[in-house]
C-alpha positions in Angstrom: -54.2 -47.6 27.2 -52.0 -48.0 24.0 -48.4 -48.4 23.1 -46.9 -47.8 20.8 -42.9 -48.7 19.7 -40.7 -45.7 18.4 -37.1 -47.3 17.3 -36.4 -48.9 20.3 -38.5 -46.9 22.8 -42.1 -48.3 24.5 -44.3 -45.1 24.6 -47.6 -46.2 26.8 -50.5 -43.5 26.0 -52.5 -42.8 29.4 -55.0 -40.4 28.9 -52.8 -37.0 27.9 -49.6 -38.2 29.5 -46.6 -40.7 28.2 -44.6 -43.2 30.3 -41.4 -43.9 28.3 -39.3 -47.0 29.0 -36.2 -47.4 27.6 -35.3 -51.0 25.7 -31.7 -50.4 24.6 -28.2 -51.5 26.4 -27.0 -49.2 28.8 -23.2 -49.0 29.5 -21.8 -50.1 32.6 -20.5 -48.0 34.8 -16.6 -48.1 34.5 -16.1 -50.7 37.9 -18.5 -52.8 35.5 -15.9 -52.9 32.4 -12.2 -53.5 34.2 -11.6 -56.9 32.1 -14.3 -56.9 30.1 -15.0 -57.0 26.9 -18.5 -56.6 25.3 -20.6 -54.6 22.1 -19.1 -51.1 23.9 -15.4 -51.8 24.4 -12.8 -54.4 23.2 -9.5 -55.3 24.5 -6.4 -53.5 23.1 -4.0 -56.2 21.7 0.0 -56.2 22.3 1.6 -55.1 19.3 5.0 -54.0 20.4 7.7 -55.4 18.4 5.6 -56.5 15.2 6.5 -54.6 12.0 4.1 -51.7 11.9 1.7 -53.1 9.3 1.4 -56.4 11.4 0.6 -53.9 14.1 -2.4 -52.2 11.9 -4.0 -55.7 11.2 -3.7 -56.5 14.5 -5.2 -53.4 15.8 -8.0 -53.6 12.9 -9.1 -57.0 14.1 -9.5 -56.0 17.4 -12.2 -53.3 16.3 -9.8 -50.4 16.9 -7.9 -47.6 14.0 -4.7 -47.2 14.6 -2.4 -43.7 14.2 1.3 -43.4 14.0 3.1 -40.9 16.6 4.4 -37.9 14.6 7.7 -38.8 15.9 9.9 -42.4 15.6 12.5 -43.0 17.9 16.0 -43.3 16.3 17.8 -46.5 16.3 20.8 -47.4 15.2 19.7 -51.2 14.7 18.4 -51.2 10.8 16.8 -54.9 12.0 14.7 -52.3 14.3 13.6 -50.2 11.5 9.5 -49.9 11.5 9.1 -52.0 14.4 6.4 -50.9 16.9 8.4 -49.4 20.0 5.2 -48.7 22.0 1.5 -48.1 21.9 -1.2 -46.4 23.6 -3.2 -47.6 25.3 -1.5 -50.2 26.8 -1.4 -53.7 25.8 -4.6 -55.6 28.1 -6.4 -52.3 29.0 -9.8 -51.7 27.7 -11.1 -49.1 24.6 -14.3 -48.3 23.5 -14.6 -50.2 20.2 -13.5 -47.8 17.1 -11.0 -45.8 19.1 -7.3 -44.9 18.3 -4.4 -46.6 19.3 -1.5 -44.6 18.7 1.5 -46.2 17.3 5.3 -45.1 17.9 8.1 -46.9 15.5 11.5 -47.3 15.7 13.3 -44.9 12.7 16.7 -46.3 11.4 19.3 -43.5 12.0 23.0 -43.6 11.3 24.8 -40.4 12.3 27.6 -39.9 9.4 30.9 -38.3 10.3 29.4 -34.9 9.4 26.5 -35.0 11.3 23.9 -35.3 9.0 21.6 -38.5 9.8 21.4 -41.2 6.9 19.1 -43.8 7.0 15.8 -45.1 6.1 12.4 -45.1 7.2 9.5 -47.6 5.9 6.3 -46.2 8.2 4.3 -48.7 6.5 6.3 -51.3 8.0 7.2 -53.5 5.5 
């Protein structure tokens, strides 16, 4: 009997035939992550109501990327402008590590008297 180690797997020789056992991690089973944060998943931060590039440092740290919705929602608060409105995930729910959370900001809008909308919008939040 031999054995021999092939990047992470024991392979036993018996005669002719191989017995393989497995050494790496094996992912829970969903039940096994509610809460839980470990190598596989991370907990998504809260980062609604930080200016948007807060938001992407925030999001970054946790082990996450970040992408912004193709649509803002319009606000007539210019204090508002590139704040984060909402995210998903949620805030406290679990992600694999390296997945997206997507980002929706709040767009300064001011309708003028002709209807056209004036304003500005910062997506990089600052």
């Amino acid at each position: 009997m031999k054995k021999f180690l092939f990047i992470g797997i024991t392979a036993t020789v018996l005669s002719s035939a191989f017995a393989m056992k497995a050494e790496s991690a094996v992912i829970p089973s969903d039940d096994d992550t509610k809460g839980a944060v470990n190598s596989f998943n991370v907990a998504v931060p809260n980062v609604v109501g930080m200016l948007g590039g807060r938001g992407r440092t925030a999001i970054g740290n946790a082990g996450l990327k970040w992408a912004y919705a193709p649509q803002g929602i319009p606000t007539p608060d210019p204090n508002k402008n590139a704040i984060i409105a909402s995210q998903s995930p949620a805030a406290g729910t679990t992600a694999f590590r390296g997945s997206t959370v997507t980002l929706t900001l709040y767009i300064f809008s001011q309708a003028g008297s002709d209807g056209d909308t004036k304003g500005t919008v910062n997506a990089l939040g600052r």
